[in-house]
N, C-alpha and C positions, 0 to 999 in steps of 0.2 A: 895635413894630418901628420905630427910629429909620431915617433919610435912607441915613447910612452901611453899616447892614445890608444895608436894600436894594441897594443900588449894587453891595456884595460880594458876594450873590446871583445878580445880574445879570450882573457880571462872568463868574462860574464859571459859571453856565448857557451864556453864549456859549463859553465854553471846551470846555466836556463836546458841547454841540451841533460843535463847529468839529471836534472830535476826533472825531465820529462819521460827520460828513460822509464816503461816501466821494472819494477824490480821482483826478481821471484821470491816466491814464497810457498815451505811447503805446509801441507796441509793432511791430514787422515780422516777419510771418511768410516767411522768408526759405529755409525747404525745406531746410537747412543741416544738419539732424540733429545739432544740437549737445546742448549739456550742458541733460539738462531733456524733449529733446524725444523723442516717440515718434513709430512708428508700425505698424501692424498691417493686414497682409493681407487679414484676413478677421475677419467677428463673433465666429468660431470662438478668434483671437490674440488679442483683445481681452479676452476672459473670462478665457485663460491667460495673460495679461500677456507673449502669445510678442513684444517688441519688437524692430522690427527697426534701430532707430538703438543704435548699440553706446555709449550712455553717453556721456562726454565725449572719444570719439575726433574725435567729426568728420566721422567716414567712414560714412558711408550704408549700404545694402542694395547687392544687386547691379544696376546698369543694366537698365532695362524694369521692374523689381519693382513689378508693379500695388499699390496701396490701398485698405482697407476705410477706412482715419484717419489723420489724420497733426495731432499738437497741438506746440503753440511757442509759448511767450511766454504760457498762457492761454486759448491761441486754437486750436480743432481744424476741419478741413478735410475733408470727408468730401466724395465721388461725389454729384451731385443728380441727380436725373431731374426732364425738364421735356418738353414736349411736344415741341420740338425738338430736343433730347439725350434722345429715352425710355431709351435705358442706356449711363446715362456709366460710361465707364470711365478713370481718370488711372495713371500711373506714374510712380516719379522717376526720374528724368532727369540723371546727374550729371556730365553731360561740358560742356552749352548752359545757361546761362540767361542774364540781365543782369550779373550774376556769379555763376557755376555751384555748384549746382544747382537746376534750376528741375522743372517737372511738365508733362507731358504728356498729351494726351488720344489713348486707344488703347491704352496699353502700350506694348510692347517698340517696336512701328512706328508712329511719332510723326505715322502721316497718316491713321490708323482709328480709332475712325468721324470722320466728319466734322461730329460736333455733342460737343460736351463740356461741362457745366457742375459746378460746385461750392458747394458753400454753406458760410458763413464764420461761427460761433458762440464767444459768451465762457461757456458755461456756463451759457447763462440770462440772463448778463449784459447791461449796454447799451455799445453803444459807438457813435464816428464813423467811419465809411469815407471813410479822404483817398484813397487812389489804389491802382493795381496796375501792372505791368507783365506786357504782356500782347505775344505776339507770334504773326504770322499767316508764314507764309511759308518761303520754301527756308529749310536749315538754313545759317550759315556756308561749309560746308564745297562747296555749291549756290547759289552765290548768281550761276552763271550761269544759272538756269535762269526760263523763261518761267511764269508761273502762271496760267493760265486758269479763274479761281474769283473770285466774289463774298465778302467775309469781312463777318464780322457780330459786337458784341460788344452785351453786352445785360449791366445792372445792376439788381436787386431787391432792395430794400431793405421791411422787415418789422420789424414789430414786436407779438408777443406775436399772429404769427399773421395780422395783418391786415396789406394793403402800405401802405406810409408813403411810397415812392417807388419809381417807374419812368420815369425817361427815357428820351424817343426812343433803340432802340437806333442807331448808329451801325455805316454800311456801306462799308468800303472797296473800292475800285474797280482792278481786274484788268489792269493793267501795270506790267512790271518789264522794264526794258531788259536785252536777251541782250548788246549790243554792250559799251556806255558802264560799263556797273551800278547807271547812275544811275534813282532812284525814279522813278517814271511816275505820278500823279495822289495820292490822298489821301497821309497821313503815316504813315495807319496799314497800311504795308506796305513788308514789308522790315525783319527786324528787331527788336528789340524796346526797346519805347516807353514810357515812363510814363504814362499814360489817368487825371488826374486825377478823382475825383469830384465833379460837380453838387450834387452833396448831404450834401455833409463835418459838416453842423451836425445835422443829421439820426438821433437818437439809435436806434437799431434793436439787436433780440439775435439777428438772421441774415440775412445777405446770401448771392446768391446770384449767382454769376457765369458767365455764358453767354455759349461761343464755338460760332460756327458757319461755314463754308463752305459753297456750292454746288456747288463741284465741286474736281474734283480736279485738283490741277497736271501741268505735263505736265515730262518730262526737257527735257536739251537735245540728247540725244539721241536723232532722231527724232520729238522730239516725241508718244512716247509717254506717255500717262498711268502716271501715276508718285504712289502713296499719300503715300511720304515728301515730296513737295514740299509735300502741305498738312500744316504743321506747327502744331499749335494748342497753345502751350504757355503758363506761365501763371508771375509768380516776384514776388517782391518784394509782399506786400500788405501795405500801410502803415494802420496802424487803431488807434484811441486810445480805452481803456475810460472809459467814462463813469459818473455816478450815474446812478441810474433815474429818469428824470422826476420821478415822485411822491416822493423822497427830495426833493428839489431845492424841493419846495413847503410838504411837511413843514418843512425848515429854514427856511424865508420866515414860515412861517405861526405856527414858535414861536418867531423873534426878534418877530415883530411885536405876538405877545403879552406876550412881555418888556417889548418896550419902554413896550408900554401901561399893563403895569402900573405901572413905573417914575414914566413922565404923572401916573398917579395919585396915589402916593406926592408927589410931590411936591409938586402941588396942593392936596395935602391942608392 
């Protein structure tokens, strides 16, 4: 086997490796129920493929229409229970979001219960978690109203089962001016905000996203406690598929064999 054989060997093996690699890509699960995406009520719609995103209209389910799933881009979104959401329940939402439609925890009334989480999967696959858009508080249409609630958002990042990450969750703090309408203390109230993720490099195959309040907001009338003012809704999750770790080392470890042999040939 002459110099130049080898070289041609070498060449195609980086070629065939380069082409097996897989390559990321990112993606937004945006709640949009466009071309592509589903989503199913119950384990029951699931089995019968009853979908409730009409194909490439656009146009969604009915307002409040609870989810057993809802998949986009790759990526499916299902209810999580967690100790402080023990039965989440979400609904879309397609009048509010950062641009509408976004999902809600509760259903039809966007302020029960007052703990809701979801978890974020590629199929098994790996991906990175860059950000969400997440929003605590009156809807729009209430944004004179006072809210008397602690909100909480919490990130769990997982991989193959075990956690990979959890940062401090983050607690925003309970004033919103009746007069002015100007924001009163953290940024995360009032609205809704892009919450980048801590841990965007961070390769995981399910995230899990958790919103919580303490209490319930109150109208501005009276000042009666009022479900709709804690509004825990949820829209825009920006996330980019990855290779599997051990893919990524696989390729290191049979270019570095290539190249070794290569060393050798040549030396010869």
């Amino acid at each position: 086997m002459n110099l130049r054989y080898t070289l041609s060997a070498f060449s195609f093996a980086l070629g065939v490796i380069a082409l097996a690699a897989p390559s990321a890509f990112a993606a937004t699960v945006d709640f949009s129920c466009s071309a592509g995406a589903t989503m199913y009520e119950t384990k029951a719609d699931a089995k019968k493929s009853i979908n409730e995103c009409p194909g490439d209209t656009g146009v969604g389910p009915a307002p409040g229409t609870k989810f057993y799933s809802y998949s986009e881009g790759g990526f499916t979104v299902t209810p999580y229970d967690t100790v402080t959401a023990p039965n989440s329940q979400w609904a879309w939402g397609p009048d509010e979001g950062d641009a509408a439609p976004s999902i809600k925890s509760g259903g039809a009334n966007g302020g029960l219960p007052d703990a809701g989480a979801i978890s974020v999967t590629d199929g098994g696959g790996y991906f990175d978690f860059e950000s969400v858009v997440i929003n605590f508080g009156p809807k729009p249409s209430n944004d004179d109203s006072d809210l008397a609630a602690t909100e909480t958002y919490t990130f769990l990042g997982y991989a193959n089962g075990a956690l990979v990450f959890d940062p401090p969750s983050v607690t925003c703090g309970p004033t919103y001016n009746t007069t002015t309408g100007a924001i009163k203390g953290t940024t995360c109230k009032g609205g809704y905000q892009t919450v980048d993720s801590a841990n965007s490099t961070v390769a995981i195959n399910d995230l899990v996203i958790e919103l919580s309040t303490s209490g319930l907001g109150t109208s501005a009338v009276g000042n009666a406690p009022d479900p709709d003012y804690t509004n825990l809704r949820i829209d825009d999750i920006d996330v980019t598929a990855t290779p599997e770790p051990g893919t990524l080392l696989l390729l290191g470890s049979g270019l570095s064999a290539l190249a070794f042999a290569v060393r050798r040939r040549m030396g010869a």
